[in-house]
N, C-alpha and C positions, 0 to 999 in steps of 0.2 A: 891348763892355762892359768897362771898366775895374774891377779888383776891387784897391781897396788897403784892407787891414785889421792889427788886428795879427800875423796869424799868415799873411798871403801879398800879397804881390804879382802881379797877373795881370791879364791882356787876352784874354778874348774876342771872334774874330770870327764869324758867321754869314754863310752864303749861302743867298741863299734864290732860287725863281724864280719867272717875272716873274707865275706863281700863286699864287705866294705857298709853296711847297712848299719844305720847308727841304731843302737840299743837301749842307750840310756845315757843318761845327762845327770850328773851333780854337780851340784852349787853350793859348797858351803862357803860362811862369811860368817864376822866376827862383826855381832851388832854394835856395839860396844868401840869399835874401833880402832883396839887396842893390842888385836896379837899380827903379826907380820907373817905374811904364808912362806913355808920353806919348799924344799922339794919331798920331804918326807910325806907319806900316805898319812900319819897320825898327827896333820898340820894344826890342831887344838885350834881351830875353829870350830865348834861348835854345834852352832844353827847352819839350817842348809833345805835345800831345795833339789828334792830326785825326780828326776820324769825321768818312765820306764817306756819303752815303744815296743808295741806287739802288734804288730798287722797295722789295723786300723784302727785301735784301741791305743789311748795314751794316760799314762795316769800319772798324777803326780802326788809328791808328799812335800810339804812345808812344815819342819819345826822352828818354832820361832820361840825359846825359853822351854818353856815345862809343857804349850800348846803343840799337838801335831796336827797338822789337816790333811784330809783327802780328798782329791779331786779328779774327775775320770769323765775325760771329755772320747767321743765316738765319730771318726771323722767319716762322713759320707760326700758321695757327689753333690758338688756344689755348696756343702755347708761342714756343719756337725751337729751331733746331740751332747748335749750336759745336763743333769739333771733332769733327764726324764723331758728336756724341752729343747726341739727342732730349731736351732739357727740357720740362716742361710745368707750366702755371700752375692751381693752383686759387685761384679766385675766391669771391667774395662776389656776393647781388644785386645790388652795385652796380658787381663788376665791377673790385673790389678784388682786385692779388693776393695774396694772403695765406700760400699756400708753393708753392715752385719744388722741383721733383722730378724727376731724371734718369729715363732709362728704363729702368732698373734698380729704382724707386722710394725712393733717397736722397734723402732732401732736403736741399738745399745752399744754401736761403734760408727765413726765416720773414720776415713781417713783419706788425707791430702796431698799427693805428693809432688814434687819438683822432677824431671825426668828421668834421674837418674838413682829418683827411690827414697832420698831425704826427706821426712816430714814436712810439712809446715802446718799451721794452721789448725793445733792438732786440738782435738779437743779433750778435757779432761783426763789426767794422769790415769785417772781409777777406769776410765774409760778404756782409755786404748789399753789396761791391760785386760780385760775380757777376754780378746783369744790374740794369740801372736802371729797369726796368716796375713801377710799384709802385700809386699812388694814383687809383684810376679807370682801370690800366692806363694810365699816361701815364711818360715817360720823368721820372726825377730827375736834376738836374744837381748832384751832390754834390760836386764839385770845387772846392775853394779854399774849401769850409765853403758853398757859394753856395745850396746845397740849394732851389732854386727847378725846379718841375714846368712842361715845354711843351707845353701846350696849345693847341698849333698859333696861333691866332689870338691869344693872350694864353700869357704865362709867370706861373703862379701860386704865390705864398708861402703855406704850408699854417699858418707860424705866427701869420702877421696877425690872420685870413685876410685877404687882398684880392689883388690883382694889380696889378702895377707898370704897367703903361698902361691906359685906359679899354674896353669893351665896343665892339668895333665895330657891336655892335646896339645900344645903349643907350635907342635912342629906344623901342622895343618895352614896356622896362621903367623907363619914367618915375618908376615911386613907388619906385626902389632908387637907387642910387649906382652910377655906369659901374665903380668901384673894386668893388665887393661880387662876392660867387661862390657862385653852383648857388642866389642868393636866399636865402641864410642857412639853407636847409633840407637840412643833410648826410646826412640820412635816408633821404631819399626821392628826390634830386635827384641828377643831373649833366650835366655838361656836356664831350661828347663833341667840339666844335667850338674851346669859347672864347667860343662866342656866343651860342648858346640853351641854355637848361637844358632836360632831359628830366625829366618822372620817371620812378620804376620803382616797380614792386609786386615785392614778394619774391615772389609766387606766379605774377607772370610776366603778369598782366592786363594788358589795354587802358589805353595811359595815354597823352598828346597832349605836343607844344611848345605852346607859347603860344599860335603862331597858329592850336592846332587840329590838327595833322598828328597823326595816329596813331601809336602808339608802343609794343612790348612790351616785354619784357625776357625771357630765357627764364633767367637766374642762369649764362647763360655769359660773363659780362664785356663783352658785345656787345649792340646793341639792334637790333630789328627795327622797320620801318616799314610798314605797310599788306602786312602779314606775307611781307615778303620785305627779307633781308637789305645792308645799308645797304653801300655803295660802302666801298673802303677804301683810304687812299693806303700810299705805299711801306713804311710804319711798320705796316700793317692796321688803323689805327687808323679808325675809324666816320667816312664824310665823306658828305654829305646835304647837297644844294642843296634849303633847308627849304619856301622860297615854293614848288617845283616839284613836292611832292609834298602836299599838303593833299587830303584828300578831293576828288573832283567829286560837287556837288553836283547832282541833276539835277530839272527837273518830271517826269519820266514814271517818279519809282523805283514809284509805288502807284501804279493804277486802283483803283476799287472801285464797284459798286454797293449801297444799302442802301433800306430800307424801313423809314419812322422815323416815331414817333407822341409826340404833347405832352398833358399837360393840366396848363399851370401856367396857374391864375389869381392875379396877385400870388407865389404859389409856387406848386411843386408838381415832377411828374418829368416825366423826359421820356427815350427809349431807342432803342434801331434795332437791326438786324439787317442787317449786312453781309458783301457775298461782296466778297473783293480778290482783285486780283492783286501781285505783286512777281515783276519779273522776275529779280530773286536769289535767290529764296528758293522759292515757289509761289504755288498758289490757295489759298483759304482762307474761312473764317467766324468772325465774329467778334460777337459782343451786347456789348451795352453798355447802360449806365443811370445817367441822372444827377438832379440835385437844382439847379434852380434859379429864376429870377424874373424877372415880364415877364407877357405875356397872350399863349398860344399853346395852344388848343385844338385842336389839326388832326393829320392825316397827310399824308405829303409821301413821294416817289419822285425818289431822289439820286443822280447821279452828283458821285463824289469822285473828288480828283486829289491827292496828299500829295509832298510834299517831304521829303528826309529831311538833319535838320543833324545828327544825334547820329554816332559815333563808329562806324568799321571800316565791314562791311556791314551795308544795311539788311534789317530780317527783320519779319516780321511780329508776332512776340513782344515787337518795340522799341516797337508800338504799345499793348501792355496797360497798365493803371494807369490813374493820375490824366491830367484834360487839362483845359483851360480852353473853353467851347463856349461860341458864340454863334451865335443863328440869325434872321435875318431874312427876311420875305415880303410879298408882298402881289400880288393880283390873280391868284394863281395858281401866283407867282414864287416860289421862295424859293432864297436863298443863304446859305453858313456859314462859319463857318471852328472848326477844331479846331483845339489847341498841346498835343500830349503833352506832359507834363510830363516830366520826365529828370534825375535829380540826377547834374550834371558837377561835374567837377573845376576847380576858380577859382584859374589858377597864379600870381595876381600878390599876391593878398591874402593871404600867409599865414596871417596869423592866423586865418583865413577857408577852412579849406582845400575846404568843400564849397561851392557855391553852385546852386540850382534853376534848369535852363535847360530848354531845349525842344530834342526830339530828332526832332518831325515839325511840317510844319505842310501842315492837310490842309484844302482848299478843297472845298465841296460848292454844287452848285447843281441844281435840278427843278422839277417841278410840284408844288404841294400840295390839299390840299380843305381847309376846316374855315376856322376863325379867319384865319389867313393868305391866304384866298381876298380878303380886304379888307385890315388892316393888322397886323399881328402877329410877336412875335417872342420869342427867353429867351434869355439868358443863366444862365451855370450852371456847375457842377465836375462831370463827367461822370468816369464808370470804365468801362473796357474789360475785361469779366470772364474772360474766355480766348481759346485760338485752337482750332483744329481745321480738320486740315489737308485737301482736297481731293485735292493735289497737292503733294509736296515734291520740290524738287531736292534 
């Protein structure tokens, strides 16, 4: 990266490897002001600045004239060591760090930000360079004015906002621009990769990626997935291979049996009484009673088999509420299908931020007497009026 402006001349090199995991950072510049960087490697600047990255271990070297310095900072949970002395970061929900406190409880940085990651209010120069963790916990490259944040897969400008190269997922998020960042929603959202955005609830709730993977946040600058803590590279920065942890969705999360009776002609209700199983959760009973339309005079004896798309583990409790019911029979036969209703989260529409999906979809099929014994059936908006447990794990 070539950096000619009014106030520096400099060339950044990076190494990274062949995972793409950065290695090391050079910086040389020409104090002096006076030589122009080229594309050549022997660009006759001079002074410069190396930070090496090994694990968790970062080191750096500054020569500045005939001085070299070394400096070897140790990054742990929640903080770092340097010198032999424990810093540590308080954060925001989002994981913002917002002051650096020795272990002693001095503090030796503040930082202030606008939502979208731009300083303000900053306190002394000498200050905020102490360590460069700042905006989503992500490294600041302040050097030469360049003030550009690495987020591993993308290097992001907090004053744009956007990011100087495109989303390597971009296809995912077709109705944004590959340039945009965390989806224009700095409130709720980040992007711990470069590639997908997260969000976070300040209160530390169930929140998904795009494609659906589970996601908390506990307001310790780190996020959790399908409630165990997310891989971290040498920087402990959150690394998550996203396709590989999506819920498994399975046929056999519910069994249940029920005993369910109709009398809509044109309208009317219709209701059941069912025992389930879930093998995550327990046994259980559950009534229900709904309102809808069709011709189905009859009772019927069901086995149901439910599927569960909604979020974390499935419980029995996820089945209460609203659902969409439909029921068909005939000759003795009947089959159904149930769609709990689920109000999720809709991460691509912002404007949009709630959207009604479905968090079970529960298949039933038996024998009936009544109406159905010939051709018969209803649709309808059915409620699941509680649980009451048998058996709880």
């Amino acid at each position: 990266m070539i950096i000619n402006s009014p106030t520096a001349k400099a060339k950044n090199y990076y190494t990274y490897s062949a995972s793409g995991v950065k290695l090391k950072t050079e910086q040389r510049y020409d104090p002096n002001y006076t030589v122009t960087p080229s594309n050549a490697t022997n660009d006759g600047l001079a002074d410069y600045k190396n930070t090496d990255y090994a694990g968790n271990i970062i080191c750096e070297t500054v020569k500045s004239g005939s001085t070299i310095t070394n400096k070897t900072r140790i990054l742990v949970s929640g903080g770092y060591i340097e010198g032999g002395v424990y810093y540590y970061y308080l954060t925001d929900h989002l994981g913002n760090n917002r002051v650096v406190a020795n272990a002693s409880g001095t503090v030796i940085q503040r930082n202030h930000y606008y939502p979208f990651g731009m300083s303000f209010a900053d306190t002394p120069l000498a200050e905020q360079g102490k360590q460069p963790y700042k905006y989503n916990g992500k490294e600041l490259d302040q050097m030469h004015q360049l003030n550009l944040y690495d987020n591993l897969a993308r290097l992001y400008d907090p004053v744009i906002p956007r990011t100087p190269t495109p989303d390597p997922h971009a296809e995912k998020y077709y109705n944004l621009s590959p340039y945009s960042w965390i989806g224009n929603n700095p409130m709720r959202v980040i992007d711990p990769l470069g590639t997908d955005t997260v969000h976070v609830n300040p209160d530390g709730t169930a929140q998904r990626y795009a494609d659906g993977t589970v996601v908390s946040n506990p307001g310790e600058g780190y996020a959790l997935i399908q409630d165990k803590p997310l891989l971290t590279d040498e920087k402990g920065t959150p690394q998550v291979v996203i396709e590989a942890n999506a819920p498994v969705k399975s046929p056999f999360d519910y069994w249940a049996i029920s005993l369910s009776g109709s009398a809509v002609c044109f309208v009317g209700f219709y209701g059941d009484i069912t025992i389930g199983i879930i093998g995550k959760d327990g046994i259980f009973i559950q009534p229900s009673i709904g309102f809808g339309g069709g011709f189905d005079i009859s009772g019927s004896v069901n086995i149901k088999q439910g599927i569960y798309k909604g979020d974390g583990k499935p419980t029995a409790t996820s089945l209460e509420g609203l659902s969409r019911d439909i029921s068909l029979g005939a000759s003795f036969v009947n089959v159904g299908l149930t769609q709990d209703g689920a109000k999720n989260p809709n991460f691509v529409r912002m404007e949009r931020p709630y959207n009604y999906g479905t968090s079970w979809d529960v298949y039933s099929g038996g024998v009936t007497f009544g109406s159905k014994s010939l051709v018969g059936g209803h649709f309808g908006l059915g409620n699941t009026l509680g649980t009451y447990y048998l058996y709880k794990k």
